[in-house]
C-alpha positions as CSV (number, residue, x, y, z in Angstrom):
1,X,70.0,177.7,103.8
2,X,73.1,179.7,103.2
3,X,72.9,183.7,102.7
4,X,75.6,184.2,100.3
5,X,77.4,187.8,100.5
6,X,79.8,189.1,98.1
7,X,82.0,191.5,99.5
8,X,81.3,195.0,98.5
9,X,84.1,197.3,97.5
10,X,84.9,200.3,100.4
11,X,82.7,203.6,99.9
12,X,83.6,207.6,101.3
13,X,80.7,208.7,103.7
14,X,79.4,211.8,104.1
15,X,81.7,212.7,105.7
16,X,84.2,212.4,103.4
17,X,86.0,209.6,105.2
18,X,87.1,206.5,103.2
19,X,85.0,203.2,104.8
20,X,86.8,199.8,104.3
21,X,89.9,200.0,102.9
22,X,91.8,198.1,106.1
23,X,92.9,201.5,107.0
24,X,90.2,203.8,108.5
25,X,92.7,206.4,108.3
26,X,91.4,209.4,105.8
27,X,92.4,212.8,106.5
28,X,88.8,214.4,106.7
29,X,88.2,211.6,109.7
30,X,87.1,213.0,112.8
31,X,89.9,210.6,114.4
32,X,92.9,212.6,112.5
33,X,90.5,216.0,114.1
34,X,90.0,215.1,117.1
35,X,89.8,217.9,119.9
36,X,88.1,218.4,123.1
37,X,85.2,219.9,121.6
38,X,84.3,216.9,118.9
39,X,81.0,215.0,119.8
40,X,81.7,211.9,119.6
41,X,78.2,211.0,118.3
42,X,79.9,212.6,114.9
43,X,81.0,208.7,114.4
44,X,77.6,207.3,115.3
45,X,75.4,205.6,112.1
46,X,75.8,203.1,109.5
47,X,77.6,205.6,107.3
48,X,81.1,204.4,109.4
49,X,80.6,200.9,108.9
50,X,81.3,198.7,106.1
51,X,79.3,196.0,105.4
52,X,81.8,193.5,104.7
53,X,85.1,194.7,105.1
54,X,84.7,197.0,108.6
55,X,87.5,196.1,111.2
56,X,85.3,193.2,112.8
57,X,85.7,191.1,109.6
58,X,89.8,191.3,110.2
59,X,89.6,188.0,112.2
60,X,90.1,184.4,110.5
61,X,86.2,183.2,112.2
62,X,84.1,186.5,109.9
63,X,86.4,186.0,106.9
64,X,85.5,182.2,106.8
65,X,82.0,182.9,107.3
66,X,82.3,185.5,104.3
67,X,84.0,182.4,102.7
68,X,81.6,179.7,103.2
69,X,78.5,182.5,102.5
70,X,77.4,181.7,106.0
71,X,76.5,185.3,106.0
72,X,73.2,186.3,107.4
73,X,71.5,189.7,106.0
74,X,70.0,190.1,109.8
75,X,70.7,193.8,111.4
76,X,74.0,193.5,112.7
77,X,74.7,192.5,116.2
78,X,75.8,195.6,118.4
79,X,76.7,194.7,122.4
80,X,75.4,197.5,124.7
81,X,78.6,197.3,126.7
82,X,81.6,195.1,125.2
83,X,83.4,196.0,122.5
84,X,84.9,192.7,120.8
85,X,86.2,193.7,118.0
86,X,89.2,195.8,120.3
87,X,92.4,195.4,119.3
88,X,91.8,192.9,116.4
89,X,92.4,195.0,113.7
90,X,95.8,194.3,112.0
């Protein structure tokens, strides 16, 4: 059984901070503030991920998945200590 999931149009957290528009790059983002006193926990929550269009889906295996609607609506996978989605955003 296929879980179909249409993609769902980017959103600004509370933050303020536009969430997937391919850029990540809003000038109320904590990134564009950074200082030695920001907790990084700031950027912790669902409210900085998309749920269809967050930097993970850049690469050609998620976008034919979103495709083919091979999509599950599980929680999303998280990996305690690898981050695999570095340096795959283009």
């Amino acid at each position: 059984m296929k879980d179909k999931k249409s993609k769902k149009e980017p959103f600004v957290n509370q933050s303020g901070v536009v969430i997937g528009d391919h850029f990540y790059d809003s000038p109320n983002s904590p990134l564009n503030n950074w200082n030695k006193d920001t907790d990084p926990a700031i950027m912790s929550g669902d409210q900085w991920v998309h749920p269809t269009n967050d930097i993970g889906w850049n690469t050609r295996e998620n976008q034919e998945l979103l495709k083919e609607g091979k999509l599950s609506n599980k929680e999303r996978f998280m990996h305690p200590t690898k981050d695999v989605s570095y340096r795959k955003d283009y």
